[in-house]
N, C-alpha and C positions, 0 to 999 in steps of 0.2 A: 149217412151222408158224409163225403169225406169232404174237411175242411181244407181253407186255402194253399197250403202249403204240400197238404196230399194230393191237390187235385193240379199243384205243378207240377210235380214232381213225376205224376205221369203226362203230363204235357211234355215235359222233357223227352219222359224216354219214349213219348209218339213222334215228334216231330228233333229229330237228330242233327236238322242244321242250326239249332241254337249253339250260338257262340259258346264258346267253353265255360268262360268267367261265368257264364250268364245260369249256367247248370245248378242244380238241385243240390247237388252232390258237394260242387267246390262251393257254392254259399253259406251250406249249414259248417262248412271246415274252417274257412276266413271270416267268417263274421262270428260265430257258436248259433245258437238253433233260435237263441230269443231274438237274434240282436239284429234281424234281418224279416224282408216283410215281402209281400207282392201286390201289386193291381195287375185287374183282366179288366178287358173289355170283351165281352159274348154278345155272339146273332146267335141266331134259332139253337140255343143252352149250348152252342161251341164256344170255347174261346178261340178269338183271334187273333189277340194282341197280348204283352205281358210286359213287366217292367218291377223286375225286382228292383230293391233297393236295401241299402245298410244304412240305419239310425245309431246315433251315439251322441253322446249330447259331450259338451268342452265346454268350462269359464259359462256355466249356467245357460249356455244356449242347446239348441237343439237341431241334430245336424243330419244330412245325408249327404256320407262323404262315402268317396272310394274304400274300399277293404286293401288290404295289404295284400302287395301280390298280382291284384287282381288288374289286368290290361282295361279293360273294358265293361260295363252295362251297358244302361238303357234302354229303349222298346223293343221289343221283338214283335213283329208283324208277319201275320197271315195272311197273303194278300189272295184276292179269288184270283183265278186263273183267267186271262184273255185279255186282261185291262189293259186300256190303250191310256196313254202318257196323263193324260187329262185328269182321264176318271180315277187313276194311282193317287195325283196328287190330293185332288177332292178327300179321298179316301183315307191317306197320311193324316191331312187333317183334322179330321172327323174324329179317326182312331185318337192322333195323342192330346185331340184334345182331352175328349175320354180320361185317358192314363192319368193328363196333369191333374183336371177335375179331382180323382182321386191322389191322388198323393195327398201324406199328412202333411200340414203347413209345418214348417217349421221355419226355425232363423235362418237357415244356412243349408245352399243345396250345393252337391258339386255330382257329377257325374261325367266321367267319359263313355262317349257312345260308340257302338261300335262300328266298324268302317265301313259297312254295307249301309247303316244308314245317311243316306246324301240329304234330306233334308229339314233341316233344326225349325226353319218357320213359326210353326206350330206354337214353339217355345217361346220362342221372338216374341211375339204377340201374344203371349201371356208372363210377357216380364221378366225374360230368361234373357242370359247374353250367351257369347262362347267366343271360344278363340281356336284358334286352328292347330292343331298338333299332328305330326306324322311320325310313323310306323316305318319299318324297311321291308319289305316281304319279297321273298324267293320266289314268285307264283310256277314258274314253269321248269321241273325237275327233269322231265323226260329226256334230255341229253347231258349230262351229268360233264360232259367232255366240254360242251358249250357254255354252263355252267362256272366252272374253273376257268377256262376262257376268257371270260367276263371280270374275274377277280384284277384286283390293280394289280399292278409289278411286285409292291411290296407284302399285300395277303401270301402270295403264290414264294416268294424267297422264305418266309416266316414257315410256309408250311412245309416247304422244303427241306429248311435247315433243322426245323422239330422233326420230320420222319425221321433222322440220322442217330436222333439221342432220345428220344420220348417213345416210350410204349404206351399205349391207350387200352385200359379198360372199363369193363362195365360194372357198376360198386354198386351196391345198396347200404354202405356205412354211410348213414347219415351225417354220425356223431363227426367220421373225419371231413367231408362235404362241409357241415356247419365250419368247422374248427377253419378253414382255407375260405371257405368265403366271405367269413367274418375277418380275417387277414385283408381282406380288399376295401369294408368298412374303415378297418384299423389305419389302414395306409392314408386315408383320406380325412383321417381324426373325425369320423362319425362314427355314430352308435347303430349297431346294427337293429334295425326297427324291429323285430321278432324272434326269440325266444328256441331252443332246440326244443321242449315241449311242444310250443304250437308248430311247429314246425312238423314235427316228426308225428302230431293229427294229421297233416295235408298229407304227408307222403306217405301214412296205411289208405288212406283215402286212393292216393293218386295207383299205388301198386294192386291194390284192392279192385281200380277199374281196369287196369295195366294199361294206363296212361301215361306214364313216365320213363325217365331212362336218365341215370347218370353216367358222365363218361367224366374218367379221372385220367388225367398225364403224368408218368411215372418216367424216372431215367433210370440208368441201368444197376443205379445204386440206392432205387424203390425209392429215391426223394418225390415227393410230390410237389407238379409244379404248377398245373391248373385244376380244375372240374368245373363242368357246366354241368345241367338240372334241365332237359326239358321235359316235356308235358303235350299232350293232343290229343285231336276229338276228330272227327274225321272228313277234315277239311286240311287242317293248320296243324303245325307241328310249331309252338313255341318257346322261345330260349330265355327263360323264367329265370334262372339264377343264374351264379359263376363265381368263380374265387380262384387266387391265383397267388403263390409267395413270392412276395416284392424280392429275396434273392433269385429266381430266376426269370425274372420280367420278359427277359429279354429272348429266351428260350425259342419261341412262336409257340409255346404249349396251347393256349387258347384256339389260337389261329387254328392250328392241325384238328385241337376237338372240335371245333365249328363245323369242320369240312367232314368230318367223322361225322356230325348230327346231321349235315347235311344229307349226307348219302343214305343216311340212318331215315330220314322224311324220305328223300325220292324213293324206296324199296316197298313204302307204306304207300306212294301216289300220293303224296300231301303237299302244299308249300309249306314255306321255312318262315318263319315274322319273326322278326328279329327282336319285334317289341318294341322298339324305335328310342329315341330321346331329342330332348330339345335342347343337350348339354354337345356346346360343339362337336367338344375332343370323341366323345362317342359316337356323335353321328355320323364324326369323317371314317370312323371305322365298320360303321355297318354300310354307309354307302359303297365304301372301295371291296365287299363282297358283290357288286353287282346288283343289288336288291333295286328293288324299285320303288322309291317315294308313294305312301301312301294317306293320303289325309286322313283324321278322325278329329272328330267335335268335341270339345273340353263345353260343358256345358254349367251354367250357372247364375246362382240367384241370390240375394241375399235381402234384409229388411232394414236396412242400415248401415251407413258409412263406414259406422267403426267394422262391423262383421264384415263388409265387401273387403276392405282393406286385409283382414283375416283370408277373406276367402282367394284373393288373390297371391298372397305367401303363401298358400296351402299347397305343397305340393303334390299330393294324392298319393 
């Protein structure tokens, strides 16, 4: 009989609209194989519903926080077919009440849900809060002309002025990848949260499923001036990492790889998610690619003032 973690793991690879983060594959890579767990809920010995989760315990508490990396959890639902509005929501509830039921108690929960799911309720009423976060996402690639279109004045000069001097290609050096995107931690006087060890786990993981794709920006004298890092499952095409050397800020090297990953999802029929942030100076720059505002649920619990207070500086 196969145990819990075998009997997702081919849930995954039946049912392929599971969110990426939410996979078999990138759980056991971002969290390691102990440090991560699942609930189901089953009708007639199917599962319908699933709800990984990452446990780590901090300062003697015990905790279900985001994994590094990782955009999004929470429930995955199987809905029957033909449900009218009503019986959906009956049925959302029912399900995560299920989920919560199981989950392990601990001090401190946090989870982003992902953006298909619209309704947190469920949570509400079992003592959960959340706050509202968005995403940027590219939904509709098929006129690539229309696309660019869309970009502000200044995307479109940025990508102009980097075709003239930046060469774009496709790398699998990690090592130099880490070395430039840790340059983008360093500008900002933080520590870059992960390790080229665990690092370069995810990325045989992510080449292993050929899910991934580096594009680095080069000028004519091989300086290197950006890389971004995406990753997709076959829906979404996500722009997971990036790094860039504070001498050529100014270049548009990013800009130009963007539009390069861009074109690089429409070829594949994907949208683009930009991954979004709730940091101004970011969000003015995924919006002015044209993306479209998209909400997701920060979802969260705690068992006491001091830990809510924690759980609120937490940034995930």
């Amino acid at each position: 009989m196969l145990n819990k973690k075998e009997r997702y793991k081919q849930f995954c690879h039946d049912n392929e609209e599971i969110p990426f983060f939410s996979q078999y594959g990138w759980l056991n890579c971002v969290c390691g194989e102990k440090n991560w767990d699942i609930v189901f809920i089953e009708k007639d010995h199917k599962i319908v519903a699933t709800m990984p989760y990452y446990i780590t315990s901090k300062m003697f508490f015990s905790m279900i926080l985001m994994p590094k990396l990782t955009q999004t959890m929470g429930p995955y639902i199987v809905y029957p077919k033909g449900q009218k509005n009503e019986r959906k929501l009956s049925y959302e509830k029912e399900i995560m009440t299920g989920l919560i039921e199981k989950l392990p108690q601990v001090d401190f929960f946090f989870q982003n849900f992902h953006k298909s799911i619209s309704n947190w309720l469920p949570f509400k009423w079992k003592g959960f809060e959340q706050t509202t976060n968005y995403t940027y996402v590219l939904e509709d690639l098929s006129d690539l002309d229309k696309v660019f279109r869309n970009f502000r004045s200044n995307i479109k000069t940025d990508i102009k002025k980097a075709r003239k001097i930046i060469n774009i290609k496709e790398d699998s050096d990690l090592e130099l990848f880490y070395k430039i995107n840790k340059m983008t931690f360093d500008r900002q006087k933080m520590s870059i949260p992960y390790s080229l060890k665990w690092l370069n786990t995810l990325d045989i993981h992510c080449q292993k499923n050929d899910c991934r794709k580096i594009f680095m920006g080069y000028d004519n004298q091989e300086n290197l001036h950006a890389a971004i890092y995406v990753v997709w499952d076959n829906q979404t095409m996500y722009y997971l990492m990036s790094g860039g050397d504070p001498l050529y800020r100014n270049s548009g090297a990013t800009s130009l790889l963007l539009w390069e990953a861009i074109q690089f999802a429409a070829q594949k029929n994907l949208k683009f998610d930009f991954e979004g942030s709730m940091i101004e100076p970011i969000e003015r720059v995924f919006r002015a690619f044209g993306a479209t505002q998209v909400p997701y649920f920060r979802v969260m619990k705690s068992k006491n003032k001091f830990i809510k207070l924690l759980l609120m500086l937490y940034k995930g």
